[in-house]
N, C-alpha and C positions, 0 to 999 in steps of 0.2 A: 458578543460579535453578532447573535443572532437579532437583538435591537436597535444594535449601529449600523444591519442593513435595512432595517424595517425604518427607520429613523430619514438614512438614506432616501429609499422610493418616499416619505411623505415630503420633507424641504425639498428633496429637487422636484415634484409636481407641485409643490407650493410657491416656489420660488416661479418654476414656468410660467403659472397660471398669473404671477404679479408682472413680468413681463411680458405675456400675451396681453391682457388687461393695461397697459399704459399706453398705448394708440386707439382705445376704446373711450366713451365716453363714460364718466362718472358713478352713471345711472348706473352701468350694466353691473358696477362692482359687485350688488348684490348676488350675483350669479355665480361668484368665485366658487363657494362650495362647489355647488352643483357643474362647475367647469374643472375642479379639482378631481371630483369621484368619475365623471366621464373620463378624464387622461387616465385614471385609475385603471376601472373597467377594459380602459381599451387595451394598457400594458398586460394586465391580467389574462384576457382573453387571446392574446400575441401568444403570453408564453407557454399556456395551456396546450395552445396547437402547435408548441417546440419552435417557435423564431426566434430565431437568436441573432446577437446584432448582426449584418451583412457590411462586409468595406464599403460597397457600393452604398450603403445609406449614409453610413457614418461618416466616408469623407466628404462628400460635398460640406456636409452640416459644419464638420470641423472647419475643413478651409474656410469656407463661409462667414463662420464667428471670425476667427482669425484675422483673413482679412477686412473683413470692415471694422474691427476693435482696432486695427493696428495703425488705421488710416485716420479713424476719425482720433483716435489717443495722436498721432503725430500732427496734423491736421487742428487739432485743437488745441495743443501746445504752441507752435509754429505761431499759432492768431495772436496768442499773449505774451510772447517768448520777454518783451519789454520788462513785464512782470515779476519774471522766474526770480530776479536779485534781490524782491524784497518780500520773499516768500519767506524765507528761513528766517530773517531778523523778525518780521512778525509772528511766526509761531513761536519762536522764541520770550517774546512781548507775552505772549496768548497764554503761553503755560507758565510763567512768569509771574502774573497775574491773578489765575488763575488758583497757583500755589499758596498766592498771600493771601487769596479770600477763604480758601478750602481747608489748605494745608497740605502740605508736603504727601502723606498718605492717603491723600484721595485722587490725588496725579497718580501716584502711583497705582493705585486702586483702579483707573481707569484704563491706563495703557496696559493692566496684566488681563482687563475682562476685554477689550479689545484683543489681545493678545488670542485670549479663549475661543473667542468669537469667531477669530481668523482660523483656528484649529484644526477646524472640518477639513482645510485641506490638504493637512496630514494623510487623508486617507487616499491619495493617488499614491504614494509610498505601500503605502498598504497592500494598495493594487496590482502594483508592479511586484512587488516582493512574495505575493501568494502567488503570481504567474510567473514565476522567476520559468519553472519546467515548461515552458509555452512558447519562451524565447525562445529567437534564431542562435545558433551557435556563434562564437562562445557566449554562454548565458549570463555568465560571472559581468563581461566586459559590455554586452549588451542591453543590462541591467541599467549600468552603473550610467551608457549615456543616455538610459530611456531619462534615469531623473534627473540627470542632467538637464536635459531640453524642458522638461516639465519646471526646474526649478526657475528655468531664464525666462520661460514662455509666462511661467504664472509672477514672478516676479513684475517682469516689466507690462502684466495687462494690469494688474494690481497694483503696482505703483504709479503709473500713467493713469489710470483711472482717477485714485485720492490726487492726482495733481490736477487734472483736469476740474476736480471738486473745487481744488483751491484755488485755480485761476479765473475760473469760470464763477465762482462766487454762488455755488449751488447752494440751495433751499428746498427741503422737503415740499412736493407739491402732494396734493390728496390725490390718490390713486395712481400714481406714477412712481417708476424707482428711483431714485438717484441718479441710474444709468441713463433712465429716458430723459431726463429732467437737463442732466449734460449736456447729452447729443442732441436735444431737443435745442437748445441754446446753441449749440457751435453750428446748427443746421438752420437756424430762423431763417435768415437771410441770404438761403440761397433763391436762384430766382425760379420763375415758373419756365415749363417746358413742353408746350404741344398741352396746356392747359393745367398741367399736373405742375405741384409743388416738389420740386425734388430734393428738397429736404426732409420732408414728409413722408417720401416714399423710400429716401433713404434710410431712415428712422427705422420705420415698421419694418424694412428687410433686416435690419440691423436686432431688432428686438424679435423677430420671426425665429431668428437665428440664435439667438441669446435661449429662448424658449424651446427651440427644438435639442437644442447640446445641452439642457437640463432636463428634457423629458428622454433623450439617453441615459443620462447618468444615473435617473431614475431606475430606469430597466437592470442597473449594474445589479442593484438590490434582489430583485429576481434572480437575478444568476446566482451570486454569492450563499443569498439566505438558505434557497432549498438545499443547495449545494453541503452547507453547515450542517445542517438540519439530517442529513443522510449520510454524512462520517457522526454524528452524532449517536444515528440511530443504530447505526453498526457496531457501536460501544456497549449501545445501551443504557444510554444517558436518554431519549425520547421513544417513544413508540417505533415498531420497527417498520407500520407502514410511512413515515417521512420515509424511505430508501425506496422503496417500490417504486417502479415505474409502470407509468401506462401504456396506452399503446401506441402512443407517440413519443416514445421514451424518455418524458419528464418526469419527473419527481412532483407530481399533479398534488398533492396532500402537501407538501411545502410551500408550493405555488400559492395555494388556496390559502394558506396560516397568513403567511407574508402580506397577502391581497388583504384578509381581513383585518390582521393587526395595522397597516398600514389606514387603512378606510378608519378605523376604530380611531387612532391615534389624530388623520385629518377630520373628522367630525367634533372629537373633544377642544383641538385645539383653535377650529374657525378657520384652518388653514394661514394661521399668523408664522410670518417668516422668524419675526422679532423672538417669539416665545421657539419656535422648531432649533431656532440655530443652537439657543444657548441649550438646551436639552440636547442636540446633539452633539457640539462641543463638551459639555460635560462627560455622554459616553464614550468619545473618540477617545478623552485622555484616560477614563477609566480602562478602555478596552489595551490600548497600549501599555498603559504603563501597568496591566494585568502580563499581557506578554511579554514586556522585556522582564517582569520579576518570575516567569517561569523559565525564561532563558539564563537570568542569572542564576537560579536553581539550580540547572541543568548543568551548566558547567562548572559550577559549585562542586555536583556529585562525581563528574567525567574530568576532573583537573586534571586527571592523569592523566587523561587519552591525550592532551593537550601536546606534549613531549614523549616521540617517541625515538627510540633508542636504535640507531641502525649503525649495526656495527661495522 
């Protein structure tokens, strides 16, 4: 748990820094590191001096994403709606074809590491289920429609999104994501306005936004890791200064592991999304399917408590 949050803070500032960087030019790619360890540094130095997320930050940023994902995902449907009929008989064609040159086990092979890939976002389940005590009353029912909204919300930006890939006929461009590369196309053609391109400007707000609700979820890693780190050390499973707090009542020695394992991990890896994801996806399912087999454990031993007897 304590490297699926270290894993955490580095793709979501790795991932930032590829959407801050696709309204830049080319050249500046270079600087990714050095823009990775600065988001780094500044998360770091936030939480040392005990900031923690504020509503007042975090909505804006969320509506923000939200609505401009939700307009340009509708918006750029709506352009090719013509299209949508003969989406499915060609993939269909696609994997089809695809199966008689490969074979049947590397379709497969490809939709379960796709599969893997998508993983990581298992862990707003996660999220929501270790703050279950944090919830408004009742917490049970509260819960249940936090991921509700999560599954609809991440569903249809996720699905919108690969359709938009498929309508819009996207093509990896060098230094830009996917994302930019879409909206970039469903916005070429809008016109200019008081001399500004407002496709352009919509763009950049749109990936400002994309970048700022990943350099949150970043900070998540912070909260959680030290947090691990000091029920750990109450065990006496790590050192027992992880629980110590300073005088701004962090857990300052967690903070500082997290920061550098995190720093350690984006320097080895170049800050590549492609190698972070699948390194992360591989521990989200270790770390999961570690807890549901201590939970099947558990009730393994307490079968009894299960059925109780009231006369």
């Amino acid at each position: 748990l304590v490297i699926d949050y270290v894993l955490t803070i580095t793709i979501s500032i790795a991932a930032a820094v590829d959407a801050f960087f696709s309204f830049l030019p080319v050249s500046w790619n270079a600087l990714k590191p050095e823009a990775a360890a600065l988001f780094l540094l500044i998360l770091l130095v936030l939480n040392l001096r005990g900031v923690k997320e504020s509503i007042k930050v975090l909505v804006p940023i969320f509506l923000g994403f939200v609505l401009t994902h939700a307009f340009l995902i509708i918006y750029g449907i709506a352009r090719h709606t013509e299209n949508i009929g003969t989406l499915f008989p060609a993939s269909v064609a696609d994997a089809r074809s695809l199966s008689s040159e490969m074979g049947i086990l590397f379709v497969i092979a490809l939709f379960v590491r796709a599969y893997g890939m998508g993983g990581g976002t298992y862990t707003g389940i996660e999220a929501v289920s270790n703050s279950v005590n944090l919830l408004k009353e009742p917490r049970v029912r509260t819960g249940k429609w936090t991921m509700f909204y999560m599954a609809l919300s991440l569903s249809f930006t996720a699905g919108g999104i690969i359709l938009l890939y498929l309508l819009w006929k996207v093509q990896p461009v060098e230094g830009q994501t996917l994302n930019a590369v879409a909206f970039g196309a469903i916005l070429a053609d809008w016109p200019l306005w008081g001399g500004w391109h407002t496709g352009n400007v919509l763009l950049i707000v749109t990936l400002i936004f994309e970048a700022g609700l990943l350099f949150v979820a970043a900070n998540t890693g912070f909260l959680g890791g030290p947090a691990t780190l000091a029920n750990m050390a109450v065990d006496h499973w790590v050192p027992h200064r992880f629980s110590q707090l300073s005088d701004r009542l962090v857990t300052k020695n967690g903070i500082l592991m997290m920061g550098a394992a995190a720093f350690a991990v984006l320097m080895w890896s170049g800050g590549s999304v492609e190698l972070l994801v699948v390194l992360y996806s591989i521990n989200v399912f270790l770390t999961f399917s570690l807890t549901l087999l201590g939970m099947c454990v558990y009730w393994a031993r307490n079968r009894g408590a299960l059925f109780v007897w009231v006369p």
